[in-house]
N, C-alpha and C positions, 0 to 999 in steps of 0.2 A: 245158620243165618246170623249176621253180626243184629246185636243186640242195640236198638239206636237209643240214644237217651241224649235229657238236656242237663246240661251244664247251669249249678250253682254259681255265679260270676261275678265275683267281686271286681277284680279284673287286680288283684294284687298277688302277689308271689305264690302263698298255699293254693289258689283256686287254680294260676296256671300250672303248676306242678301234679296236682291231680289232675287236670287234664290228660296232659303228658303221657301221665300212667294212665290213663282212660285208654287212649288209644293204641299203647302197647300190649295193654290188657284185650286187645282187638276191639271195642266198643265204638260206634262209630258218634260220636257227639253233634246232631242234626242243630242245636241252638246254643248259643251263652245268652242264660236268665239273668238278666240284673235288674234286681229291685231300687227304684228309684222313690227319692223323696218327693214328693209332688210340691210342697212346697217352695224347695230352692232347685230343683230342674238336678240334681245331683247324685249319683251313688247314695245309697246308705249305707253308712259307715267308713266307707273311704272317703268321701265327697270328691266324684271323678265326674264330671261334665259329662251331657249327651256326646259331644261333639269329642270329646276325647274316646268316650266309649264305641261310637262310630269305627275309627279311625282303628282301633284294638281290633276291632271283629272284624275289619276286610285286612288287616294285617295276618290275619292268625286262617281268613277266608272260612270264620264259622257267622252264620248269619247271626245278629243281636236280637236279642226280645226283651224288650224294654217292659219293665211293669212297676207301672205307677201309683204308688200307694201313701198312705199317711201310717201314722204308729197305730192308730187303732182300730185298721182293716186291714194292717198289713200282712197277716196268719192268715184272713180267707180271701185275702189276694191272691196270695201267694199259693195256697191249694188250689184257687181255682184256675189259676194261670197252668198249673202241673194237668189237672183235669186237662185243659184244651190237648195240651203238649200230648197227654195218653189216647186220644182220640184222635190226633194222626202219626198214632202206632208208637209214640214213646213209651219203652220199658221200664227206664230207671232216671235217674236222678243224681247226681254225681257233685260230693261235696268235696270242699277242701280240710275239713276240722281233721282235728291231731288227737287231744286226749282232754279235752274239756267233754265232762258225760252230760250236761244239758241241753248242749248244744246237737249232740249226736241227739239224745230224745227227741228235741223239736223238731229237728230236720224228720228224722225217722216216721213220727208222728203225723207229718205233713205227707208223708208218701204211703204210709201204708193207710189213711185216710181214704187217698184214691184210688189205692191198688199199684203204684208200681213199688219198684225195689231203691232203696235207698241205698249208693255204694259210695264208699268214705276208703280212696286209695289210700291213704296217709296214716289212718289210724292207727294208733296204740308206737307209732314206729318214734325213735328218738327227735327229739325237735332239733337241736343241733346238727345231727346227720339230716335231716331232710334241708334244712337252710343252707349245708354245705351242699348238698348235692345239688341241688337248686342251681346256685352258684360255679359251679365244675360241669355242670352240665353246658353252660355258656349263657342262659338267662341274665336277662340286665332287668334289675325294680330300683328304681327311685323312691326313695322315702317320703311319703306326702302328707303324711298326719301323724302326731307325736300327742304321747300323754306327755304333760310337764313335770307331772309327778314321778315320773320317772328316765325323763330325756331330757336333752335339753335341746334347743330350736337349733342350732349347729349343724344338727342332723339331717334337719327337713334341705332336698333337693340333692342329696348323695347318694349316688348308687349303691346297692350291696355288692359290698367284695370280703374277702377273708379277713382283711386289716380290717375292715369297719365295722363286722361282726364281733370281731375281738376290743372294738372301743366300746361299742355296745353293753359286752358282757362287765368291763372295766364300770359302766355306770353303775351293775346290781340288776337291770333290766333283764328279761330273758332274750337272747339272741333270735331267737327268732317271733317273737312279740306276738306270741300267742295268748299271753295275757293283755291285750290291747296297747302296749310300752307304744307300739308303731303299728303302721299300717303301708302299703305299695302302692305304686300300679308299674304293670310291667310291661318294656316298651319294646323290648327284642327278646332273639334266641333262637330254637331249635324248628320251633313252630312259625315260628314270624316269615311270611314270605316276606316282609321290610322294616326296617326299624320306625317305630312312631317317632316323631318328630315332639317333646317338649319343652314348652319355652316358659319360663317359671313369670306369674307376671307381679305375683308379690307374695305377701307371708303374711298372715291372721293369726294375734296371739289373744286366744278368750280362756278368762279362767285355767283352766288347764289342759286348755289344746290349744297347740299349735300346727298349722292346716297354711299349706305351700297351694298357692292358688295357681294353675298352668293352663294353658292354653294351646 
């Protein structure tokens, strides 16, 4: 019996990529979880709109589950959104992280809490190789949030491709901004029954983030 689980959902490049291998792995992914900030209606950490996040999930045709939290309920938010999900029959849990070990703990933490299994397709594997493959697989992500401490705002509204990977790596960033350098959202590919549709409607530079505002 295929094992269903929900999807961790940032809705940027490492979460669609684990998907991916979610489903080759035969899992069948019944939701994408994305934690949203309650205050500005937004992704957390990417700041991706409800309304872009809509448009992701009947492209990719996995249904959204929106969960709306603040920073300091957002851990029994977030278990107890997992709870409902294990109570109609979800097993597992399905992240995108790479090789940062606290972020595996928390994730982990949060699932074996409620009992299911927490599965991390990406882990331990090379971050360069997974940003290529990403990319050669036919995946399109738009760059939508930049550290400035280590990017520079040029960046924000470019697709990933192999050149812009390699100007990337030219600034000293990691290539695939697993240390926060960047952040996606991803608008096509292999999964997409259609390409999302983004229209940039301007650019926020605070402190040391730069954030591509789309529509």
């Amino acid at each position: 019996m295929v094992k269903k689980v929900v999807v961790s959902f940032s809705g940027g490049k490492d979460s669609i990529l684990s998907l991916d291998r979610a489903i080759n792995m035969g899992l069948e992914p019944v939701a994408l979880m994305t934690t949203v900030n309650k205050s500005n209606g937004e992704s957390w950490f990417h700041n991706i709109n409800i309304k872009k996040l809509k448009e992701v999930s009947l492209a990719l045709d996995i249904p959204l589950l929106l969960v709306e939290c603040e920073g300091n309920n957002y851990e029994s938010i977030f278990e107890s959104t997992l709870k409902t999900m294990k109570e109609l029959g979800v097993e597992g849990c399905i992240f995108g992280d790479i090789d940062i070990k606290a972020h595996r703990e928390w994730c982990t933490n949060r699932c074996k809490n409620i009992g299911i299994e927490a599965i991390f397709p990406l882990w331990q594997e090379n971050r360069e190789k997974l940003v290529k493959e990403f990319i050669l697989l036919g995946y399109k992500a738009m760059i939508k949030k930049i550290n400035l401490d280590y990017m520079d705002s040029k960046f924000l509204g470019q697709t990933l491709d192999l050149e812009l990977i390699e100007e990337i790596r030219n600034t000293g960033a990691d290539i695939c901004g697993e240390n926060g350098e960047y952040h996606t959202i991803v608008y096509d590919g292999p999964l997409f029954l259609k390409e999302v549709q983004l229209k940039i409607k301007d650019i926020k530079l605070n402190e040391n983030i730069g954030l591509l505002n789309i529509y």
